[in-house]
N, C-alpha and C positions, 0 to 999 in steps of 0.2 A: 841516525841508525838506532840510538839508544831508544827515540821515541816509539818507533816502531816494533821494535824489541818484544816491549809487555807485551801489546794484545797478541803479538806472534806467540809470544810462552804460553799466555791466555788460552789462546784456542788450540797450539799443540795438549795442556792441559787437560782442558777440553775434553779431547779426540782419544785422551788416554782414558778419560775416569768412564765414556763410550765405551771402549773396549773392555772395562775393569768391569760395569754394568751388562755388558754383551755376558762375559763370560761367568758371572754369577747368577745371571736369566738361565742361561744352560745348566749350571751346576745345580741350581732348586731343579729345573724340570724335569732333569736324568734324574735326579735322587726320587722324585714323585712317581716316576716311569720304572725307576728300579725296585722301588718297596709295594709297586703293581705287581710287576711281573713275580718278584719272590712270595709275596701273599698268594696269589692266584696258584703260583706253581706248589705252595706247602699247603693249599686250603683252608686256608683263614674263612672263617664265618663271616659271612658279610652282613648279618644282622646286627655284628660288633659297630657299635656308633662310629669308632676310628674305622674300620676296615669300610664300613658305607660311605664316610666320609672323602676316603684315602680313593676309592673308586669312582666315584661322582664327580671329583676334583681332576680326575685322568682322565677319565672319560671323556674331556673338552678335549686334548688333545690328540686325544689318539682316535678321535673320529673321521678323519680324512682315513685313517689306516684300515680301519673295520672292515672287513669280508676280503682283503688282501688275500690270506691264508684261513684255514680253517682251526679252530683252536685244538688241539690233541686233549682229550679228556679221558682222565685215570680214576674211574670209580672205585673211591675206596671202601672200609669197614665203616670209617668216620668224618671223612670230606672229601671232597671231592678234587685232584687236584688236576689244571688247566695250567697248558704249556700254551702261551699265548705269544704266537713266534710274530703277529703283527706290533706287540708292543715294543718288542727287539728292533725291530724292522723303523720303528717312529723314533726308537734313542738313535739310532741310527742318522738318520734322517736329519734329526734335529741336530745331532751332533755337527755334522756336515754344512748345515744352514745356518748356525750359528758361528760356526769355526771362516765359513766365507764373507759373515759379515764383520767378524771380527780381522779379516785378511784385509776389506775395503777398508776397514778405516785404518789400521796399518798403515795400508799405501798413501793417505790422506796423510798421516801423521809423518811419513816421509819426502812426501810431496810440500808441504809446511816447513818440513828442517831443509830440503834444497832452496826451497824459496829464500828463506834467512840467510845462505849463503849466498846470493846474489846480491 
């Protein structure tokens, strides 16, 4: 029993630092997707190096979302600000695709501790 034991803790291990990695993939993306939508919606200059940056870097992701919705655009006195409900719509999304692959290995991780008991 004992021998078997390690690679069992091993790979439940494993299956955790998976999920521990799962859910800070999500937490960079939402925060990149979140300081999108709040730039866009208070009209950040996108000529600013970080704001072209910060846009360019989103952009990868949220291009499967692009023409979902149309963007709601508020011309102001001094920028322009853009309520971008498709990039709401991809935290979403992500949130969702992340949080279920974080559910599979869960189940793996419990499927691993049943097997130990046998």
């Amino acid at each position: 029993m004992n021998q078997h034991s390690t690679p069992l803790k091993q790979r439940i291990k494993n299956y955790v630092t998976a999920q521990y990695v799962t859910y800070y993939v999500l937490g960079v993306l939402e925060v990149i997707l979140g300081f999108r939508f709040l730039f866009r919606l208070l009209g950040a200059n996108p000529a600013n190096p970080f704001i072209s940056f910060l846009y360019s870097l989103s952009s990868i992701f949220l291009a499967p979302f692009e023409g979902i919705f149309s963007a709601f655009v508020s011309p102001g006195l001094e920028a322009e600000s853009v309520f971008e409900l498709h990039t709401l719509v991809a935290m979403l999304v992500y949130a969702v695709l992340f949080w279920g692959i974080a559910a599979l290995i869960n189940l793996k991780i419990a499927r691993e501790k049943l097997s130990e008991q046998d």
